[in-house]
CHARMM-style PDB file with segment names, atoms N, HN, CA, C and O in Angstrom:
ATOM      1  N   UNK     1     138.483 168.911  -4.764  1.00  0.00      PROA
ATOM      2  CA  UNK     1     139.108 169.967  -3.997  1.00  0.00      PROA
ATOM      3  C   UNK     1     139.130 171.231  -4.853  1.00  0.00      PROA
ATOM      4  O   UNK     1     139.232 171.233  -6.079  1.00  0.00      PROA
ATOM      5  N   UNK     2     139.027 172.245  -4.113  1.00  0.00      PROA
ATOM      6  HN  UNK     2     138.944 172.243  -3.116  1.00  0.00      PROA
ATOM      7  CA  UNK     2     138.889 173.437  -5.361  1.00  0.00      PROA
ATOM      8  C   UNK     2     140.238 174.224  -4.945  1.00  0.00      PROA
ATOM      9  O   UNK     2     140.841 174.346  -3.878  1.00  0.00      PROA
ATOM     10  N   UNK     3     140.453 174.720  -6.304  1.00  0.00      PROA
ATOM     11  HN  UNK     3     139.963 174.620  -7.170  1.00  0.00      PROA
ATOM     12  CA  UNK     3     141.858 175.659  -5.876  1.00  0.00      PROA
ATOM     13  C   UNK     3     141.970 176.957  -5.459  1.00  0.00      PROA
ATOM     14  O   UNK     3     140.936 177.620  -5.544  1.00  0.00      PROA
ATOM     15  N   UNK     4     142.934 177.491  -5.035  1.00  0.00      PROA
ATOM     16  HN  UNK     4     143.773 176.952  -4.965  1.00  0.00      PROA
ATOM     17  CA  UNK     4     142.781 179.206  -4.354  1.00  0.00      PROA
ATOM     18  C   UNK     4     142.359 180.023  -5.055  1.00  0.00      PROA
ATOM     19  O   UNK     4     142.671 179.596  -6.167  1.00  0.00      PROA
ATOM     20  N   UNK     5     141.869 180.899  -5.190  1.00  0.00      PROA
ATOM     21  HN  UNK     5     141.616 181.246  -4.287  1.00  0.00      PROA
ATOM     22  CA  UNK     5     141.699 181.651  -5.528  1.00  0.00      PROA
ATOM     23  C   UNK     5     142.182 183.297  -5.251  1.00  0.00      PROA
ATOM     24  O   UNK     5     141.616 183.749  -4.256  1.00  0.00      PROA
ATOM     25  N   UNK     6     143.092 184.257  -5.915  1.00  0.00      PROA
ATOM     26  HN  UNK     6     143.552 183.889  -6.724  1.00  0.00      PROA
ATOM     27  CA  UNK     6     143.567 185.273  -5.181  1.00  0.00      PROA
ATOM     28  C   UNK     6     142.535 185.723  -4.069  1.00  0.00      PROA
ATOM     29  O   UNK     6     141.342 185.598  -4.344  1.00  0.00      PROA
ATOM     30  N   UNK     7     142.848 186.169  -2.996  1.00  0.00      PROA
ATOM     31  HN  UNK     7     143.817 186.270  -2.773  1.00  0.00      PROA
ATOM     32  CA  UNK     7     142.106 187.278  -1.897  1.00  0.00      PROA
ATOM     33  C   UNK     7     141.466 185.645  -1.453  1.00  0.00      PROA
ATOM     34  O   UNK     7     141.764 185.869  -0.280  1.00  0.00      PROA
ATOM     35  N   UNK     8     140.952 184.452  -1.398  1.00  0.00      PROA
ATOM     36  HN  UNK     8     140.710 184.270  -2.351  1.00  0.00      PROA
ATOM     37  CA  UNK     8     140.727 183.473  -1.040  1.00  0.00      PROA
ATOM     38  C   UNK     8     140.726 183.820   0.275  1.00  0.00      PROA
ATOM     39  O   UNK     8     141.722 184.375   0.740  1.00  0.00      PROA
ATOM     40  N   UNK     9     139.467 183.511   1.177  1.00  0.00      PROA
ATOM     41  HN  UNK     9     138.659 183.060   0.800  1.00  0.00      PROA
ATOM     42  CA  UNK     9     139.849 183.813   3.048  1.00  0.00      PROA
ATOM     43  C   UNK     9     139.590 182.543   3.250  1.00  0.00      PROA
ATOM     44  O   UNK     9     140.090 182.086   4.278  1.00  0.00      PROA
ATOM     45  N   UNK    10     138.788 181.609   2.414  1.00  0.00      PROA
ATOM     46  HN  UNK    10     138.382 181.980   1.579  1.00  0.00      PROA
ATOM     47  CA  UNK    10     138.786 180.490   3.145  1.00  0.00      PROA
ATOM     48  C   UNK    10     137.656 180.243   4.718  1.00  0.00      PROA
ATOM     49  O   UNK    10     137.334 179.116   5.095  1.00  0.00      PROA
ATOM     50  N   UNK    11     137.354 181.116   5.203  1.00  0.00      PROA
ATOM     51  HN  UNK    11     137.615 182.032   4.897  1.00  0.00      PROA
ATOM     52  CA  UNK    11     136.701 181.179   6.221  1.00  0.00      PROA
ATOM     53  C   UNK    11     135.573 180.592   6.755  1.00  0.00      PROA
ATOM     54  O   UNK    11     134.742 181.495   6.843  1.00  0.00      PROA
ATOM     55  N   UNK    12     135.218 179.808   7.059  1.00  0.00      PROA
ATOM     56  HN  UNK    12     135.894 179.074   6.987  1.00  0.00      PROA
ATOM     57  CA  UNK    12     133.889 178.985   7.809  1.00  0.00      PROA
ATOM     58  C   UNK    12     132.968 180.121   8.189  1.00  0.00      PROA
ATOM     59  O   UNK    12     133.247 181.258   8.570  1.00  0.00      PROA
ATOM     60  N   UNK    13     131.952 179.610   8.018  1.00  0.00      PROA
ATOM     61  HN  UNK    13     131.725 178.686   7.709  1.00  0.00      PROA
ATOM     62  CA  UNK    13     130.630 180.670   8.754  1.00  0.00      PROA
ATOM     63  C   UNK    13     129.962 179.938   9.522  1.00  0.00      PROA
ATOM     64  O   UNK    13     129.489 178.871   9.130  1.00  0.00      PROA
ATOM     65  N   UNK    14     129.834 180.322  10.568  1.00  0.00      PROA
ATOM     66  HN  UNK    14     130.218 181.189  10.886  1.00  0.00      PROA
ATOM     67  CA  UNK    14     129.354 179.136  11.601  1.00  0.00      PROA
ATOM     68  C   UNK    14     127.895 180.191  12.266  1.00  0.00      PROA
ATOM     69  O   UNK    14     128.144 181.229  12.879  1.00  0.00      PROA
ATOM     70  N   UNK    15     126.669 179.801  12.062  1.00  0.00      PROA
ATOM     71  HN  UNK    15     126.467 178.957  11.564  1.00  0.00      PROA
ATOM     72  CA  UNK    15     125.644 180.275  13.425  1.00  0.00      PROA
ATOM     73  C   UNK    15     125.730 179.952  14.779  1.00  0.00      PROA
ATOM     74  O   UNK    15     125.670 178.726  14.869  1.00  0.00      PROA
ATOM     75  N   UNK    16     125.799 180.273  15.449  1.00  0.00      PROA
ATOM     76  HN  UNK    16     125.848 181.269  15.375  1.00  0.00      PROA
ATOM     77  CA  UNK    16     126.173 179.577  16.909  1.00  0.00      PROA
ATOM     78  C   UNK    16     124.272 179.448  17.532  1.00  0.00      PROA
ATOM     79  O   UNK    16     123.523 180.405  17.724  1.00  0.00      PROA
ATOM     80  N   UNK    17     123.946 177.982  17.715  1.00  0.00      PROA
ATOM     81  HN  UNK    17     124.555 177.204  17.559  1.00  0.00      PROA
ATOM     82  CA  UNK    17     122.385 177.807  18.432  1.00  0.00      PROA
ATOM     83  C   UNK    17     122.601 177.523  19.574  1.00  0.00      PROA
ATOM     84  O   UNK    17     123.378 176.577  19.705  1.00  0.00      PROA
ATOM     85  N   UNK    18     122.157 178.042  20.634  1.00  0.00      PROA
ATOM     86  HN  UNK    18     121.526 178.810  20.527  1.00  0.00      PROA
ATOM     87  CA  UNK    18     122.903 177.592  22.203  1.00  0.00      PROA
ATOM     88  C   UNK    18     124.353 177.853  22.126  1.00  0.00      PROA
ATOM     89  O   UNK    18     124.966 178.917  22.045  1.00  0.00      PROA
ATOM     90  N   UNK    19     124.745 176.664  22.168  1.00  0.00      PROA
ATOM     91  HN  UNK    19     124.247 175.799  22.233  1.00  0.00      PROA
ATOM     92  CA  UNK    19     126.548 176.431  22.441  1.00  0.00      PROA
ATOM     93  C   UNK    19     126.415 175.629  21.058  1.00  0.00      PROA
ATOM     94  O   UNK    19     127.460 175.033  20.798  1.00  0.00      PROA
ATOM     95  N   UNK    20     125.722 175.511  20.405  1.00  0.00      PROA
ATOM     96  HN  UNK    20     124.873 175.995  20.617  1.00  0.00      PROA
ATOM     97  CA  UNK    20     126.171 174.620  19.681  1.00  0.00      PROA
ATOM     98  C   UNK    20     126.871 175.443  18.076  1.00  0.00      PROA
ATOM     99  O   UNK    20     126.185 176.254  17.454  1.00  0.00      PROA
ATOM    100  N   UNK    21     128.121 175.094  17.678  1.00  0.00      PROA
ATOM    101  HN  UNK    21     128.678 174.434  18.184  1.00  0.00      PROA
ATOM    102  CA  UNK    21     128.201 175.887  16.009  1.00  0.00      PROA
ATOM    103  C   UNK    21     127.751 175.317  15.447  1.00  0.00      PROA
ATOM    104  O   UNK    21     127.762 174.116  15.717  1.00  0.00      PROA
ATOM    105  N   UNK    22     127.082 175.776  14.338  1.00  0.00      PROA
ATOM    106  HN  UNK    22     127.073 176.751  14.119  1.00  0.00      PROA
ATOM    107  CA  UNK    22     126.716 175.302  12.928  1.00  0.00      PROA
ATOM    108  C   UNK    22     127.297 175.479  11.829  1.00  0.00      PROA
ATOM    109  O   UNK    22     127.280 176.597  11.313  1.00  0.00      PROA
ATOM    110  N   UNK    23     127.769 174.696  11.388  1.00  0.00      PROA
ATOM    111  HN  UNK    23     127.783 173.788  11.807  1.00  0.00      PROA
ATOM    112  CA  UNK    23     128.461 175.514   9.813  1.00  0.00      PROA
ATOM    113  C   UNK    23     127.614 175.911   8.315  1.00  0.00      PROA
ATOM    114  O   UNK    23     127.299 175.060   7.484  1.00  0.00      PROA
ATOM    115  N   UNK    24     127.410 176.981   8.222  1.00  0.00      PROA
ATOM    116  HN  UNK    24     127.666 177.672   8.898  1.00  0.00      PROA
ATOM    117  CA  UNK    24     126.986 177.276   7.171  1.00  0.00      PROA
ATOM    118  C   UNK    24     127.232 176.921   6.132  1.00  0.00      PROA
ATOM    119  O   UNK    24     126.651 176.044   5.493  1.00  0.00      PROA
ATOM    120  N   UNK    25     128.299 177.678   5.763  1.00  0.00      PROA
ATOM    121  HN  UNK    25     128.771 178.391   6.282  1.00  0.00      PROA
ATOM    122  CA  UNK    25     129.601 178.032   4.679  1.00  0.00      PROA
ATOM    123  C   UNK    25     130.574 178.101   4.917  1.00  0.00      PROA
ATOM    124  O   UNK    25     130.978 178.359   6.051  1.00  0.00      PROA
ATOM    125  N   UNK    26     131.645 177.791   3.442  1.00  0.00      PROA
ATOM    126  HN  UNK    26     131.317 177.581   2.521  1.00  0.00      PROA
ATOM    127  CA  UNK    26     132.854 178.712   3.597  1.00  0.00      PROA
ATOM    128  C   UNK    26     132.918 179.091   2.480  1.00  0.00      PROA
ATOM    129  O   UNK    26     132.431 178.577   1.473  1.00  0.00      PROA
ATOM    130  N   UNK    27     133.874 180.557   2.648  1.00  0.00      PROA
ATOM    131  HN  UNK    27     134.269 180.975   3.465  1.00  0.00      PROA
ATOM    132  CA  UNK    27     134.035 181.717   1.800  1.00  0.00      PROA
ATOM    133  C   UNK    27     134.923 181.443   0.584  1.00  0.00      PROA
ATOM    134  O   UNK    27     136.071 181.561   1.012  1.00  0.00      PROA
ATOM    135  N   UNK    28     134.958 181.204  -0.424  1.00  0.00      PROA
ATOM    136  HN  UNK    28     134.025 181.107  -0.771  1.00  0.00      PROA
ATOM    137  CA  UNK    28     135.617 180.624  -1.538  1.00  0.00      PROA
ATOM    138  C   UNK    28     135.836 181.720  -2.087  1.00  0.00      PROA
ATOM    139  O   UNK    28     137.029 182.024  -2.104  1.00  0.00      PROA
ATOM    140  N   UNK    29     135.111 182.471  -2.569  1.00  0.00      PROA
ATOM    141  HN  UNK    29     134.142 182.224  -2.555  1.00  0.00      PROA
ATOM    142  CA  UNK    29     135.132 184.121  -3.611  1.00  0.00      PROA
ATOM    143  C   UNK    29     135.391 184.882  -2.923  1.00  0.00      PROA
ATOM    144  O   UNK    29     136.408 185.463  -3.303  1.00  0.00      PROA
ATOM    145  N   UNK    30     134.885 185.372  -1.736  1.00  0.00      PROA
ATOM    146  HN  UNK    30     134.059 184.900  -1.428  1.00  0.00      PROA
ATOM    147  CA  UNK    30     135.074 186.831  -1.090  1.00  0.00      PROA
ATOM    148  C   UNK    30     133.998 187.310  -0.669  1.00  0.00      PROA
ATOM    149  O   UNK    30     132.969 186.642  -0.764  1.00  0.00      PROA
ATOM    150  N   UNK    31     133.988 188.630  -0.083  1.00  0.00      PROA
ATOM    151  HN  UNK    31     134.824 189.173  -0.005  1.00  0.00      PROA
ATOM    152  CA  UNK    31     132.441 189.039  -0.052  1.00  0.00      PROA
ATOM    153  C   UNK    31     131.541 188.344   0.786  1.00  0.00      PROA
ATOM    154  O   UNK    31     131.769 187.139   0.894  1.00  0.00      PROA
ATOM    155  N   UNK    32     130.529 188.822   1.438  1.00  0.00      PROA
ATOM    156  HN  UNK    32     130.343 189.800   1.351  1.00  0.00      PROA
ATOM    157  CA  UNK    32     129.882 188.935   2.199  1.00  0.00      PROA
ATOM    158  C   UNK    32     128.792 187.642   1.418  1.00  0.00      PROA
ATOM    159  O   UNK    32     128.474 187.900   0.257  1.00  0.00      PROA
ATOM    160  N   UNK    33     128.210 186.235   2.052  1.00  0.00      PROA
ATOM    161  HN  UNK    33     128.468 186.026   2.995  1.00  0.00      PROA
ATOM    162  CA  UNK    33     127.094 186.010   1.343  1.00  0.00      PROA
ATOM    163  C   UNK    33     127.679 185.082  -0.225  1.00  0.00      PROA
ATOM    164  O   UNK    33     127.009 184.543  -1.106  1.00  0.00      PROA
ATOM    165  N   UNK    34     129.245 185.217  -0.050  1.00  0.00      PROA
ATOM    166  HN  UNK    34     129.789 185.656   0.665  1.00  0.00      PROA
ATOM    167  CA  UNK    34     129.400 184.689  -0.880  1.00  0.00      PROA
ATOM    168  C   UNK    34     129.927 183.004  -0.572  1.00  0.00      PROA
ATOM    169  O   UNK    34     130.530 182.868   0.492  1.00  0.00      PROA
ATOM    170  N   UNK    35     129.744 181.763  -1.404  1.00  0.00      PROA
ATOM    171  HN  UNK    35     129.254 181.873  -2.269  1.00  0.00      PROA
ATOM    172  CA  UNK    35     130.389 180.841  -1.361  1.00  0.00      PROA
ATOM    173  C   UNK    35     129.328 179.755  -1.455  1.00  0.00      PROA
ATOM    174  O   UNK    35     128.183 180.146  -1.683  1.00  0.00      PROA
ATOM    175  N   UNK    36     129.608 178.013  -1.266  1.00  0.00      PROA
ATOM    176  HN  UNK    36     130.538 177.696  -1.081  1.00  0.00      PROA
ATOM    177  CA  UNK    36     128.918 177.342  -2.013  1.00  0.00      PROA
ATOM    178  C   UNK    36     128.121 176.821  -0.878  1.00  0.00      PROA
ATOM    179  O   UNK    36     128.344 177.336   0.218  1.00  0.00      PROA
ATOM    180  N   UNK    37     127.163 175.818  -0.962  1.00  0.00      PROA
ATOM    181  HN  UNK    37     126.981 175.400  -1.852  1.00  0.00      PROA
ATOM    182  CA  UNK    37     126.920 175.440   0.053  1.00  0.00      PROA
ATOM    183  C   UNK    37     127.598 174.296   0.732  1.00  0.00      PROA
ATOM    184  O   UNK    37     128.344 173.524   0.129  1.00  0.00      PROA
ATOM    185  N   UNK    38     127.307 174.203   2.058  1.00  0.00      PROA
ATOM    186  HN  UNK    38     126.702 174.829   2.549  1.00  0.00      PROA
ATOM    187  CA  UNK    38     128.440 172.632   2.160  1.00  0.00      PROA
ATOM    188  C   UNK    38     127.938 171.679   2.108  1.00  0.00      PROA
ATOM    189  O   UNK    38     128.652 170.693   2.292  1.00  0.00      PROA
ATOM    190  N   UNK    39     126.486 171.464   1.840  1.00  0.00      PROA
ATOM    191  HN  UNK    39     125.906 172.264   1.690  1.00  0.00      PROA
ATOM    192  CA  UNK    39     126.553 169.878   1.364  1.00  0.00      PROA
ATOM    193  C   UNK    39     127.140 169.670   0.375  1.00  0.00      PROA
ATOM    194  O   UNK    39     127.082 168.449   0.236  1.00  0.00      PROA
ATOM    195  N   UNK    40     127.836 170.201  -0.651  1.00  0.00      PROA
ATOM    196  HN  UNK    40     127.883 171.193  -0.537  1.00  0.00      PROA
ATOM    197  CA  UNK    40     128.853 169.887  -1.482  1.00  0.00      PROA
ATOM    198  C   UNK    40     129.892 169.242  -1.013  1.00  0.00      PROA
ATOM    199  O   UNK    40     130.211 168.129  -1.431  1.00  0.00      PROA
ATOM    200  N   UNK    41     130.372 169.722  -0.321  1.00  0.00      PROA
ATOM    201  HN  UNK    41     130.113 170.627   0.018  1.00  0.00      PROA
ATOM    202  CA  UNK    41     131.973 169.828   0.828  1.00  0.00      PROA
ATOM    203  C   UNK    41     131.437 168.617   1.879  1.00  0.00      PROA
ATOM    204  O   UNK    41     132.470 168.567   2.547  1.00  0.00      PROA
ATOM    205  N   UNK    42     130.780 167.860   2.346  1.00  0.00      PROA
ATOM    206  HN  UNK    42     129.941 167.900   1.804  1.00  0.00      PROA
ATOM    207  CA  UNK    42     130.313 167.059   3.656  1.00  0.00      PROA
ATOM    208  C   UNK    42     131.274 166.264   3.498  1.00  0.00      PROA
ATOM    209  O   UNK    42     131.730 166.411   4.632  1.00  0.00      PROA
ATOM    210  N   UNK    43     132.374 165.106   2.748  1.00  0.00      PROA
ATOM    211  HN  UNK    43     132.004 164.986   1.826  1.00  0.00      PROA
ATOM    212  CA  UNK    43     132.872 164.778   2.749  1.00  0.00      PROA
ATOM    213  C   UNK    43     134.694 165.087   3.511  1.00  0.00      PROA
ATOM    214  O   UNK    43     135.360 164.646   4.448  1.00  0.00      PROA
ATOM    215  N   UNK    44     134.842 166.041   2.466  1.00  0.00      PROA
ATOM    216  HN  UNK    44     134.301 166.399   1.705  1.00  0.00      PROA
ATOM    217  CA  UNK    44     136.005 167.077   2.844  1.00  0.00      PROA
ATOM    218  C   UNK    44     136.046 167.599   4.268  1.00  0.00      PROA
ATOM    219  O   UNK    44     136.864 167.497   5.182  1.00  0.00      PROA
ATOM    220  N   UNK    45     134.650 168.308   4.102  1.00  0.00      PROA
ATOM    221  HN  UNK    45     133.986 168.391   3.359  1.00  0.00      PROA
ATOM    222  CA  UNK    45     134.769 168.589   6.068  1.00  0.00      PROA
ATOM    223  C   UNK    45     134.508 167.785   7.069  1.00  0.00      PROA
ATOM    224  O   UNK    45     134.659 168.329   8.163  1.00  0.00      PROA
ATOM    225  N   UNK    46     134.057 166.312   7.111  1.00  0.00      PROA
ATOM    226  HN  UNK    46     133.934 165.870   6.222  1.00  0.00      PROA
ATOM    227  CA  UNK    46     134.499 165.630   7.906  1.00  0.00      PROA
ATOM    228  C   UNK    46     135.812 164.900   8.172  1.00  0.00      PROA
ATOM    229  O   UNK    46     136.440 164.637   9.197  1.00  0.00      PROA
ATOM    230  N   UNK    47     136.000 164.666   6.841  1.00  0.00      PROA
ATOM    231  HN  UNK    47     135.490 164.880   6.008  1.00  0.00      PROA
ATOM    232  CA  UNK    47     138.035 164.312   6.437  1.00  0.00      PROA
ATOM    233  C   UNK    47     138.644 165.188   7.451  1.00  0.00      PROA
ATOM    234  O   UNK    47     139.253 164.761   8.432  1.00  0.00      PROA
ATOM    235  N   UNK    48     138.419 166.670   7.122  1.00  0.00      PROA
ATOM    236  HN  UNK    48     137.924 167.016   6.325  1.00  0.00      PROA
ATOM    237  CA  UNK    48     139.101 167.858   7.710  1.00  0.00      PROA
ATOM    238  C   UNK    48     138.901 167.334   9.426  1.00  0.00      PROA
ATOM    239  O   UNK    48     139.887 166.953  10.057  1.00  0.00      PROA
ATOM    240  N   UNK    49     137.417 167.380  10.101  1.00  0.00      PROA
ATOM    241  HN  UNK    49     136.616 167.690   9.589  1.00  0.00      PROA
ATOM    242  CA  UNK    49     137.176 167.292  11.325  1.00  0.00      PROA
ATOM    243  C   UNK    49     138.006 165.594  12.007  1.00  0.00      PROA
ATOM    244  O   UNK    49     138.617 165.592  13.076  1.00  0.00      PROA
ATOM    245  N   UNK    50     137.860 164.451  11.228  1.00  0.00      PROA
ATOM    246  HN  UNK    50     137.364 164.453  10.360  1.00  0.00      PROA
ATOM    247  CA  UNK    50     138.689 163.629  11.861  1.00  0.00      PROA
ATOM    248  C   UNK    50     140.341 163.740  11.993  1.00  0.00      PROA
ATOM    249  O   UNK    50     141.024 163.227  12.878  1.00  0.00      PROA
ATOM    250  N   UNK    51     140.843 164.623  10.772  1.00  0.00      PROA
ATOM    251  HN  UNK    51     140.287 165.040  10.053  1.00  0.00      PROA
ATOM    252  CA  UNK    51     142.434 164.702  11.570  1.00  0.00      PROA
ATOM    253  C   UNK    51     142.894 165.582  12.486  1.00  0.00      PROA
ATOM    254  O   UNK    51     143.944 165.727  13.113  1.00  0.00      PROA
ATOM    255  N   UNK    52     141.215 166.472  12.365  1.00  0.00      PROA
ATOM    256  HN  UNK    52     140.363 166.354  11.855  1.00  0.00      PROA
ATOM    257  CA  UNK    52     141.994 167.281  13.199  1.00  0.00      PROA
ATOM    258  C   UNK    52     141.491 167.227  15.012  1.00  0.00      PROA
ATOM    259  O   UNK    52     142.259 167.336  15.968  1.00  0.00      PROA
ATOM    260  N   UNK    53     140.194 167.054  15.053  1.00  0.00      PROA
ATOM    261  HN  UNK    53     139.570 166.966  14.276  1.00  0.00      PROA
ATOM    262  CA  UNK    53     139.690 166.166  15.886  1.00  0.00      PROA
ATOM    263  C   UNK    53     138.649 165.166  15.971  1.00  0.00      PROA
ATOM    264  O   UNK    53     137.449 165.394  15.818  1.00  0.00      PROA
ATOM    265  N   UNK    54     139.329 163.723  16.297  1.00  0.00      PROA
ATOM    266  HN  UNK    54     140.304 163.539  16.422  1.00  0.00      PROA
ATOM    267  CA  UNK    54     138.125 162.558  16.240  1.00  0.00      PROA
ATOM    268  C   UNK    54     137.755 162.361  17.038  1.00  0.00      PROA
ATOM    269  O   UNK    54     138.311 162.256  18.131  1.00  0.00      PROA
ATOM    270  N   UNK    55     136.173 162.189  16.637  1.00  0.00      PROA
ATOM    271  HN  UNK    55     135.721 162.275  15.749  1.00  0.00      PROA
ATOM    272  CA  UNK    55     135.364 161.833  17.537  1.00  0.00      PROA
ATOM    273  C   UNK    55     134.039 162.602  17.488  1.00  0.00      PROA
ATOM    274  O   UNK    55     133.033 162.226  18.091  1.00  0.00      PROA
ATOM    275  N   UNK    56     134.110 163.774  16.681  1.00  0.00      PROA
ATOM    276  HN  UNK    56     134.927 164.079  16.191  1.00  0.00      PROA
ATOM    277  CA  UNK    56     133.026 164.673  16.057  1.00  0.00      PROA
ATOM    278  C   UNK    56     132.396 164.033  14.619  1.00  0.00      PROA
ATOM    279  O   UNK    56     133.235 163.692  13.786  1.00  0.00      PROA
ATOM    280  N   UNK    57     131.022 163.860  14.296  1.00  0.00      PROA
ATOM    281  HN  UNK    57     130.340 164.138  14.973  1.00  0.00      PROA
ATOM    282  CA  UNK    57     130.096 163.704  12.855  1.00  0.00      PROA
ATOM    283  C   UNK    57     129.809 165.043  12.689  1.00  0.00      PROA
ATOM    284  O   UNK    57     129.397 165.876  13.497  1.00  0.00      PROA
ATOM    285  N   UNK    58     130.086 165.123  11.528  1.00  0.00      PROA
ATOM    286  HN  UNK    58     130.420 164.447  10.872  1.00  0.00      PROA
ATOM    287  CA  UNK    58     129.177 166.317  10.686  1.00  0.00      PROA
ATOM    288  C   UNK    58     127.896 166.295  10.640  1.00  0.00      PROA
ATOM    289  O   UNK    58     127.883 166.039   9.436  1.00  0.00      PROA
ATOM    290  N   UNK    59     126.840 166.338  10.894  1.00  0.00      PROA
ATOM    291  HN  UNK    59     126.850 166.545  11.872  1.00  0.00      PROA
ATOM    292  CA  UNK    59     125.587 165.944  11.134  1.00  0.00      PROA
ATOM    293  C   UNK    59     124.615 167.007  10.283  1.00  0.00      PROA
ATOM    294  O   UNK    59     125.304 167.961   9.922  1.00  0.00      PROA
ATOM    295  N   UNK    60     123.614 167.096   9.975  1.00  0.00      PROA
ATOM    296  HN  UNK    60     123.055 166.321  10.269  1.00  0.00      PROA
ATOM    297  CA  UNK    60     122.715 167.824   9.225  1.00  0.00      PROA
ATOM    298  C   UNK    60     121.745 168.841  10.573  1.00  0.00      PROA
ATOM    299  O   UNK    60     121.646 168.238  11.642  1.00  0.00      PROA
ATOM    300  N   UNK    61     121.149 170.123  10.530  1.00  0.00      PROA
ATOM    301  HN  UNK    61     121.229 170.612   9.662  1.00  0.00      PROA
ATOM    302  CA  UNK    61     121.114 170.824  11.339  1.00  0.00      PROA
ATOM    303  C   UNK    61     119.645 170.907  10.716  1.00  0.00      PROA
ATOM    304  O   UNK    61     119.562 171.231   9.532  1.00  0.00      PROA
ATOM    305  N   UNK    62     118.478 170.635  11.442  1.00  0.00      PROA
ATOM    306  HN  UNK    62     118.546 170.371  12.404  1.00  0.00      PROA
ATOM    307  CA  UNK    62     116.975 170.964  11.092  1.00  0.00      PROA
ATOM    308  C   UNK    62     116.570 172.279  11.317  1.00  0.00      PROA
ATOM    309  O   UNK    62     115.764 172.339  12.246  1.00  0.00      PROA
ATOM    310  N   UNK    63     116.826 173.329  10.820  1.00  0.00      PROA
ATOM    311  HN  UNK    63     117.481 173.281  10.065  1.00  0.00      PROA
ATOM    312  CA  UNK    63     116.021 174.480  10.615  1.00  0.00      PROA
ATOM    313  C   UNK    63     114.801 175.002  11.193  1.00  0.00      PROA
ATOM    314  O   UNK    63     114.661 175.847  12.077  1.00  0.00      PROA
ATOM    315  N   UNK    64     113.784 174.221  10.407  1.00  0.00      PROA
ATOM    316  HN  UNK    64     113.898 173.535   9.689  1.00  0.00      PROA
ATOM    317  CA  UNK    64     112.424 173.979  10.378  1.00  0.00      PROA
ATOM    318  C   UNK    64     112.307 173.558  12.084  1.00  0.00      PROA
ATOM    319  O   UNK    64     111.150 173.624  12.499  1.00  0.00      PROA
ATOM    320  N   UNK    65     113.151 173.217  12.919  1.00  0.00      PROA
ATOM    321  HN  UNK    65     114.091 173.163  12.582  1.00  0.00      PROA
ATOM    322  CA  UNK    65     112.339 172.185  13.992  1.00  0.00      PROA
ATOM    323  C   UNK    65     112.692 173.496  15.385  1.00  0.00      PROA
ATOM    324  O   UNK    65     112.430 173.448  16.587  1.00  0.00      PROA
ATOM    325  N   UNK    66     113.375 174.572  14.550  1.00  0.00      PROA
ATOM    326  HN  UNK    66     113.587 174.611  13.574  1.00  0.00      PROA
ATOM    327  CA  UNK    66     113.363 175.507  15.198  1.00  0.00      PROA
ATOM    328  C   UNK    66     111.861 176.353  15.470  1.00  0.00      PROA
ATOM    329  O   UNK    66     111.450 176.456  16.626  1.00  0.00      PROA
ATOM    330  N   UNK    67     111.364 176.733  14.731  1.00  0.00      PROA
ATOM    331  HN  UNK    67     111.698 176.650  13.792  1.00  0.00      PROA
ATOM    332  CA  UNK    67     110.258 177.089  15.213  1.00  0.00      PROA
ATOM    333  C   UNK    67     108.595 176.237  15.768  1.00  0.00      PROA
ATOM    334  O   UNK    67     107.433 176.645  15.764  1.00  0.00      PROA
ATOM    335  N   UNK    68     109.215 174.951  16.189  1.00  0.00      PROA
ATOM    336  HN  UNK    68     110.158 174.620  16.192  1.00  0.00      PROA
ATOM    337  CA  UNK    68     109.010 174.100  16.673  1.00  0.00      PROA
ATOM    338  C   UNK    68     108.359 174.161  18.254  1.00  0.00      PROA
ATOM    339  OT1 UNK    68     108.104 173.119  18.857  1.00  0.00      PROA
TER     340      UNK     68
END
């Protein structure tokens, strides 16, 4: 788990494809572009997604099959 950091937003970055969100990132430092990636976090953010609602997988998002 990582700790706060002052100015910390914490914020998800989500692409939206169709209806569907994607999660990018979240914002740990600040700034635009900033923060880690989440396959680091895949654990944590599914923890996060089952208490808060079950019944969703975190799933991996193919890129590549976009220009498909």
């Amino acid at each position: 788990m990582r700790h706060l950091v002052k100015g910390d937003s914490g914020k998800p970055a989500f692409l939206l494809i169709g209806n569907q969100p994607i999660l990018v990132y979240c914002l740990f430092t600040g700034g635009a572009g900033h923060g880690p990636s989440i396959h680091g976090s895949r654990r944590e953010v599914q923890k996060a997604m089952d208490e808060l609602c079950s019944g969703y997988k975190l799933e991996e998002f193919d890129f590549m099959s976009m220009g498909r």
